[in-house]
VOMAR-656415 format. One record per residue: residue in three letters; x, y, z of N, C-alpha, C in turn. Coordinates in pm, whole numbers. Layout:
BEGIN
ALA X Y Z X Y Z X Y Z
...
END
This chain:
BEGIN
UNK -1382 444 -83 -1363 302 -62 -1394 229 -191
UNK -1313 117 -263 -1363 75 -340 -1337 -73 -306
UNK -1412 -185 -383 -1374 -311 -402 -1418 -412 -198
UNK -1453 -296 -172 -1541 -405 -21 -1425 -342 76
UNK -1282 -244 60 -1201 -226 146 -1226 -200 265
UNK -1230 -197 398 -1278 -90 521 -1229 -33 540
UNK -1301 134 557 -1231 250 625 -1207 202 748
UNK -1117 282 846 -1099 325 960 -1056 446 1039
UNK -1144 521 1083 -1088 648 1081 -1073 674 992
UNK -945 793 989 -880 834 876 -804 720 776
UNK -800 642 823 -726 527 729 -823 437 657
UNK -750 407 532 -820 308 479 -729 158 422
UNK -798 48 392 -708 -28 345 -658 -29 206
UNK -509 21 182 -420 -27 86 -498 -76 -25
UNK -595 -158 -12 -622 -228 -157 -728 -97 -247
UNK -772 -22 -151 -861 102 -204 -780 177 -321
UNK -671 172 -284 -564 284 -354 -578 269 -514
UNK -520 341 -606 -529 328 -747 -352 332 -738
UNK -301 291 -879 -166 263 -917 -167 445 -942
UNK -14 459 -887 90 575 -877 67 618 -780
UNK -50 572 -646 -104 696 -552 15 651 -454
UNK 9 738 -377 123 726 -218 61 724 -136
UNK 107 643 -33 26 648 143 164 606 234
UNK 75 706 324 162 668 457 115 539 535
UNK 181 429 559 137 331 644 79 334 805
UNK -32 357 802 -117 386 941 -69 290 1056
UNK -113 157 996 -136 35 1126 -162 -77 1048
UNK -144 -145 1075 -141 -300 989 -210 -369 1151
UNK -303 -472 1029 -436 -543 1151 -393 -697 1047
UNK -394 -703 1234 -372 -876 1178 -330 -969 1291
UNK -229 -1055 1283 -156 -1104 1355 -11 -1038 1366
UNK 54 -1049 1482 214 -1025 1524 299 -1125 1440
UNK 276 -1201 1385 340 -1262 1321 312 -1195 1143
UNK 183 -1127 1112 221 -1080 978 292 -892 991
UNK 226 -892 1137 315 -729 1100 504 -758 1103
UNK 500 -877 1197 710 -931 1198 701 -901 1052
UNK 620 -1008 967 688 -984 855 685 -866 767
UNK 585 -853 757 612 -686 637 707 -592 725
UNK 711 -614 856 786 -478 923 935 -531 879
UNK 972 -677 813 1097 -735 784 1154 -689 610
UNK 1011 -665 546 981 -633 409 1024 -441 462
UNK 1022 -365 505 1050 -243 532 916 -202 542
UNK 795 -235 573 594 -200 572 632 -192 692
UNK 639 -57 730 562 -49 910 489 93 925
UNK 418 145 1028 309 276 1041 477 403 1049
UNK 433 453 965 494 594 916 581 547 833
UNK 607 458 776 650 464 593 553 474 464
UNK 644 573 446 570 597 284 567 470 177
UNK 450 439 82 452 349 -3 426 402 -143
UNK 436 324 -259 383 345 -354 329 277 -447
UNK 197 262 -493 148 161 -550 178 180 -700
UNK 293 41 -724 344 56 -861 231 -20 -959
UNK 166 -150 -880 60 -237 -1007 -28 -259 -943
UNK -177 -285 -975 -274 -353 -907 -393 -225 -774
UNK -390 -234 -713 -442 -353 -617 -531 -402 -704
UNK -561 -593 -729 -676 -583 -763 -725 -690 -693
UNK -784 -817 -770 -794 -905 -695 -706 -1006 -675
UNK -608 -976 -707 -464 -1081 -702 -366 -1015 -577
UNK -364 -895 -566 -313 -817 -502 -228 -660 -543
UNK -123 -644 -511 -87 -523 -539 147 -523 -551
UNK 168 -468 -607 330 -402 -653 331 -317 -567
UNK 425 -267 -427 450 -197 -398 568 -91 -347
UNK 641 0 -412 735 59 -369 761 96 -227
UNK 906 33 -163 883 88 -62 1003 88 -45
UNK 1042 240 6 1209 291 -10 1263 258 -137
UNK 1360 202 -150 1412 148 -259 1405 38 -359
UNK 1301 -61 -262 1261 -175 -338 1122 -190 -374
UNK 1096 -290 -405 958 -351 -493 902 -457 -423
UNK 807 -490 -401 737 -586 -283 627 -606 -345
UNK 539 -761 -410 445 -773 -433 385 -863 -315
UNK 240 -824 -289 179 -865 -161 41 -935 -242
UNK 13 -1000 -195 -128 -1092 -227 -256 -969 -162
UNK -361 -976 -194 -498 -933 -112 -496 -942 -30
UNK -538 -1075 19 -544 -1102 242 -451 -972 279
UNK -337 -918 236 -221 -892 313 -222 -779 298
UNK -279 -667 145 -284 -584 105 -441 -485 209
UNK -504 -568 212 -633 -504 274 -613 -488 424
UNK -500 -545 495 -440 -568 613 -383 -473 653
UNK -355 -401 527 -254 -278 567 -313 -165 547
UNK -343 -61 638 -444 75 682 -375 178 643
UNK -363 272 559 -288 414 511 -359 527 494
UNK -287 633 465 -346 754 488 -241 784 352
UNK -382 840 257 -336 885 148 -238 1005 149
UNK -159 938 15 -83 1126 21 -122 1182 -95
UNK -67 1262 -184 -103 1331 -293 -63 1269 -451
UNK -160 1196 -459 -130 1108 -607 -16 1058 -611
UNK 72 1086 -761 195 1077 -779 311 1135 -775
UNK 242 1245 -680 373 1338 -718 517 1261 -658
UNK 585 1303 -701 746 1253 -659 732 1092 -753
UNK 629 1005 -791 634 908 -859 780 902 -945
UNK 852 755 -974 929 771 -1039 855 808 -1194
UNK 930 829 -1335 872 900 -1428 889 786 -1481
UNK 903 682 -1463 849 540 -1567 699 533 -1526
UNK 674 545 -1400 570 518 -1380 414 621 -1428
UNK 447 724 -1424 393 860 -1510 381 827 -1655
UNK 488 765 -1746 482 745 -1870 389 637 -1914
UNK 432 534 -1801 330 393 -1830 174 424 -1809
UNK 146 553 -1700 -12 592 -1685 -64 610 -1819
END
């Protein structure tokens, strides 16, 4: 856990993550009106993500499928994942820029 995130279970919040890591999207806590939206952004429990910038205290860049999605904090710590294995599969801009 870093930066005040809460575990849950096996999940933790999104903002814990470091840039290039992957997670699977657990559960998003919040209101029905913020999961409408990220689930409108393509963020719902069993998509893969990828953290292209940040998390920090501004928030976080995140790959998801084919696009790019920057999310503020409130929204980033909202969202519960289950790590995957660093970067592998990362695109290789993102490997070069590490």
């Amino acid at each position: 856990m870093r930066g005040g995130a809460p575990d849950v279970g096996d999940a933790t919040a999104l903002s814990s993550l470091r840039r290039g890591e992957r997670a699977r999207v657990e559960r998003i806590e919040g209101s029905a009106s913020l999961a409408q939206r990220l689930r409108m952004f393509g963020i719902r429990p069993g998509i893969d993500v990828l953290v292209l910038h940040g998390p920090n205290g501004r928030g976080a860049v995140l790959q998801v499928g084919g696009g790019r999605i920057a999310l503020g904090r409130a929204v980033v710590d909202r969202i519960l994942v289950a790590s995957r294995n660093g970067t592998e599969g990362a695109p290789n801009r993102l490997r070069e820029a590490s």
